[in-house]
Structure formats: C-alpha cells, structure tokens
C-alpha positions in Angstrom: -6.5 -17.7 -17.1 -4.0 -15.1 -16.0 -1.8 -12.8 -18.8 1.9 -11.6 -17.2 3.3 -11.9 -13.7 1.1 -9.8 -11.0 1.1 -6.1 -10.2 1.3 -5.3 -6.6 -0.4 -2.0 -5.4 0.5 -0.1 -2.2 -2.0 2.7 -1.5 -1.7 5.4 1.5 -0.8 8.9 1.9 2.5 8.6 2.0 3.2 11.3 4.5 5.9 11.1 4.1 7.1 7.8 2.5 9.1 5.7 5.0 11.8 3.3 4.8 8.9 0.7 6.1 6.7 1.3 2.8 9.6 0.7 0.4 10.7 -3.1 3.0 7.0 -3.7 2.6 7.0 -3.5 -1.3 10.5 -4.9 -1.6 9.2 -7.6 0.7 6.4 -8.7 -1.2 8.1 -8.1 -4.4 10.6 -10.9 -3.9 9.0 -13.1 -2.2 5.5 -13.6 -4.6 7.8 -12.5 -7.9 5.9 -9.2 -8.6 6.3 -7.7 -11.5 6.2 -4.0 -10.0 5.0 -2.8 -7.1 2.8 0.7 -7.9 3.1 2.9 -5.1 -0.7 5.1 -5.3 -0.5 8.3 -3.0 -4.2 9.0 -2.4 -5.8 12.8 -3.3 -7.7 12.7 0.4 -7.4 9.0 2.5 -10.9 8.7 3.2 -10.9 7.3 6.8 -8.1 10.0 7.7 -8.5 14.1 7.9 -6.9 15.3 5.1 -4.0 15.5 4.8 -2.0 18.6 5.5 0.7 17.9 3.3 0.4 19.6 -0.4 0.3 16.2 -3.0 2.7 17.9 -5.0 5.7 17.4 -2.0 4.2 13.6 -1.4 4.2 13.1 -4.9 7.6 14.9 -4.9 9.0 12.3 -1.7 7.8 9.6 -3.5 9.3 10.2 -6.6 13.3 10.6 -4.5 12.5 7.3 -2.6 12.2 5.0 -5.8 15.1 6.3 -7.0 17.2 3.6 -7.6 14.2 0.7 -7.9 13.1 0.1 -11.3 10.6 -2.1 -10.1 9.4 0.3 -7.4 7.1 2.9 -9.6 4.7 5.9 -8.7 1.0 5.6 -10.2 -0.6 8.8 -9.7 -3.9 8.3 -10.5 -5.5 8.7 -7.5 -4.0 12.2 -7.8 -5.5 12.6 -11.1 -9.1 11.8 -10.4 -8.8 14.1 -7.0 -11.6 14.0 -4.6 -12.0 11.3 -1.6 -9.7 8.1 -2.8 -12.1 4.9 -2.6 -9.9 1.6 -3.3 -12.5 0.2 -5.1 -13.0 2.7 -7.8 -8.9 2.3 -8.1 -9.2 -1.1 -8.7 -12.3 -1.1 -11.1 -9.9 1.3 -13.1 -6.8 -0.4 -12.7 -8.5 -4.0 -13.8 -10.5 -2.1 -16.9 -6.8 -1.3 -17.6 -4.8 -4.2 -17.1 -7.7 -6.9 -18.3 -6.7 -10.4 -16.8 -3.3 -10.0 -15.5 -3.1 -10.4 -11.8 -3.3 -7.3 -9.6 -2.7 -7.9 -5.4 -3.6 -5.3 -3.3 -0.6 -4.5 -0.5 -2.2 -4.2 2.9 -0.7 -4.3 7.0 -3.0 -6.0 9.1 -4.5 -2.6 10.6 -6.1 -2.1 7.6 -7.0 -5.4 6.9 -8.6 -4.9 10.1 -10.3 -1.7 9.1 -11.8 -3.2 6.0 -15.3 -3.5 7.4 -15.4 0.1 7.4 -14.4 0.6 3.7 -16.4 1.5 0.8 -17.9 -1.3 -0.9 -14.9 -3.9 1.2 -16.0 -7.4 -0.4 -15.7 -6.2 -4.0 -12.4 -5.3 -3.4 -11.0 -9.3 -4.2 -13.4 -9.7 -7.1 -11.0 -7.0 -9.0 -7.7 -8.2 -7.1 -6.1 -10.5 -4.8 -5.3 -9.2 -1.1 -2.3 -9.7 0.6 -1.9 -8.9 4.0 1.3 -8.0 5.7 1.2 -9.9 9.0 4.7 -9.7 10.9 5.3 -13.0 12.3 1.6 -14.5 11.6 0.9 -13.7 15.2 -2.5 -12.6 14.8 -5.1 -15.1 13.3 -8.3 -13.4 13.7 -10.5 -10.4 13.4 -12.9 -9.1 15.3 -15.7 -8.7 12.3 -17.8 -12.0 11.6 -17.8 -10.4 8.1 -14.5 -9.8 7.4 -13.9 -13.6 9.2 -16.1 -15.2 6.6 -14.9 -13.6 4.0 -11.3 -14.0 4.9 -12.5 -17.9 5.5 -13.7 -18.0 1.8 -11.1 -16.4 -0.4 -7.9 -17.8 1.7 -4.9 -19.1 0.3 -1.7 -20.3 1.3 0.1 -20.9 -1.9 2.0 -17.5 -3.9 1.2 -19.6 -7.3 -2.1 -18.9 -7.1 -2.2 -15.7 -7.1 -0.1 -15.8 -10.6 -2.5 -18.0 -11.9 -5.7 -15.7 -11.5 -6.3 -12.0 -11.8 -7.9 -11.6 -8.5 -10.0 -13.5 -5.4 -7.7 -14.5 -3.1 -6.4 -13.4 0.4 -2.8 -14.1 1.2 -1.5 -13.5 4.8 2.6 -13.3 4.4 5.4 -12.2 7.0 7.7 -9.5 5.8 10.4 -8.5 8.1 9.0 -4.9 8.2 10.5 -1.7 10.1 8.1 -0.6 13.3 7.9 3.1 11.1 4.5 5.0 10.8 4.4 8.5 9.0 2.8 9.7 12.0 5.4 9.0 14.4 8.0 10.7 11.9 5.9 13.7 11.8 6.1 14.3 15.6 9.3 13.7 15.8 10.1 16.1 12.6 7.4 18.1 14.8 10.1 18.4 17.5 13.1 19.0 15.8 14.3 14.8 16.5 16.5 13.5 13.5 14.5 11.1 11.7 16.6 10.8 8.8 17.8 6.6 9.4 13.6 6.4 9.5 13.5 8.1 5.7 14.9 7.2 2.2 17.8 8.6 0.6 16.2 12.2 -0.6 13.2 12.4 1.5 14.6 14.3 4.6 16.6 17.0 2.7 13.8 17.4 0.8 11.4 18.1 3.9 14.7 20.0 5.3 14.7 22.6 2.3 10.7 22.8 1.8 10.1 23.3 5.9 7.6 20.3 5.8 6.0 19.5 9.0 7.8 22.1 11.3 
C-alpha cells in the first residue's frame, strides 16, 4: 500500500530554467494531484558535456522561478552528492527517504527515448513510477525492443494508480507544453535576441546582471 499523495521529480540541468519546465510540472501537478513537484538540478548530466554554467547561478535561477509556487520546490541533492548525476542512485535515495509513498519520475518523450542509454534504465520504475510527457500522444512507439517491452509491461492508463503504489508504472500523459529548450535560449542569449517571454519572472535579469551565457 501507498502512504500520502505522490511526489513528482523533474531532473535536468536547468540551464537555464524555462517557462516549459515550470508548464511541465504545473501540468503534471494538476492533472495526477501531485503533492509537489521537486525540481533536481543535476551536479554534471551524464549524457551531456558539462555544463558550463556554475550550479550556484542554476541553483540561483531555480530558486527566482518558483517563486510564487508553494508546490513547485528545489531539491538539491544532486548538488550535494556532486560528481556525474545517475537517476537511479537519486531515486534509491529519494525512496530510502520517502519509504512507500509514491514518487513519479517527470520525463518528455526524448528522454524516454534515451532511456536505453541510461545507467541501470529498468530499475528506474522499481523505485518510482514514470511519466512521460507526450504532447498530443502522437508518438506510440520507440525504436528499442527493450525499452518497447518494458514500456509494454509496466503501462498504465489510469492516474489512480499511480497513488495507489509507490512505484512500477509508466504513464504517457499530454501536457499542453511550450516548444522551449535551454539550448535554444542560450543561442539566442548567445546573440543578444530577447528571450525574456521564454524565462520566468527573475531568471533574465538575473542572467542580465551576472553576464550568463554572453
């Protein structure tokens, strides 16, 4: 059995944090009746270079663009432990922590995609449900047989289940989501181009005043 509404995670490097992250955990908030959604900036993304970007000024952006959402929180503890950020050690910690209430892990499809080429990737749902952004449930399958099979095994259609245990199941959901990346921001902060109706309240005069990604 379950113990207290479920915590969704939304890992990445956040940089920067864009107004698509926060529609994305708003999104998934409402819809599945989250408790909180933890935003978890990662020390060094492992399938990325690392990134240029100090973690004290994402940390810093993070902290101005949940201003204002209670239920929108930073968890740092990625930051913390330093190093290369695995998701499963995050979520072998975060269950250890949180015992049997539910914990779903906030993914697009991209990196639903990707999975295959994550650390230990099918221990990931026995410490958490999944749920994968899809916009408009347009795409049905994956290109891994792995990833097919164990998408096959562990899918469910229904948001109650994933109150009603702490982890195992893959949701696919639409969220009406912004078509924002961090990378497109950064070439366009790269060239001088306003980005600021891209960024929460905070974020640009902060990378104004602290000359990020000129």
């Amino acid at each position: 059995m379950s113990k207290g509404k479920p915590i969704g995670l939304l890992g990445g490097a956040f940089d920067p944090v864009h107004k698509g992250h926060i529609r994305m955990a708003l999104g998934c908030m409402e819809t599945l009746d989250l408790q909180e959604v933890n935003f978890i900036p990662a020390s060094i993304p492992p399938l990325k270079s690392a990134t240029g970007t100090p973690q004290q000024h994402r940390l810093a952006m993070l902290e101005l663009a949940l201003r204002g959402y209670p239920r929108l929180v930073v968890n740092d503890m990625e930051l913390k432990r330093g190093g290369v950020s695995y998701t499963i050690d995050t979520l072998i910690d975060l269950r250890r922590r949180k015992q049997q209430q539910p914990l779903c892990f906030i993914l697009g499809l991209d990196a639903f995609i990707s999975l295959p080429a994550w650390r230990r990737w099918p221990e990931l749902t026995d410490h958490a449900h999944l749920v994968v952004v899809d916009r408009k449930l347009q795409h049905e399958g994956c290109g891994d047989a792995r990833l097919q099979a164990h998408y096959a095994e562990r899918a469910c259609s229904s948001a109650a289940a994933l109150h009603e245990h702490p982890g195992g199941f893959i949701l696919k959901m639409d969220v009406s989501v912004p078509d924002i990346s961090s990378t497109q921001i950064r070439k366009l902060l790269g060239s001088r181009q306003d980005t600021g109706n891209r960024l929460p309240p905070g974020v640009y005069d902060y990378i104004k005043e602290n000359n990020l990604y000129a």
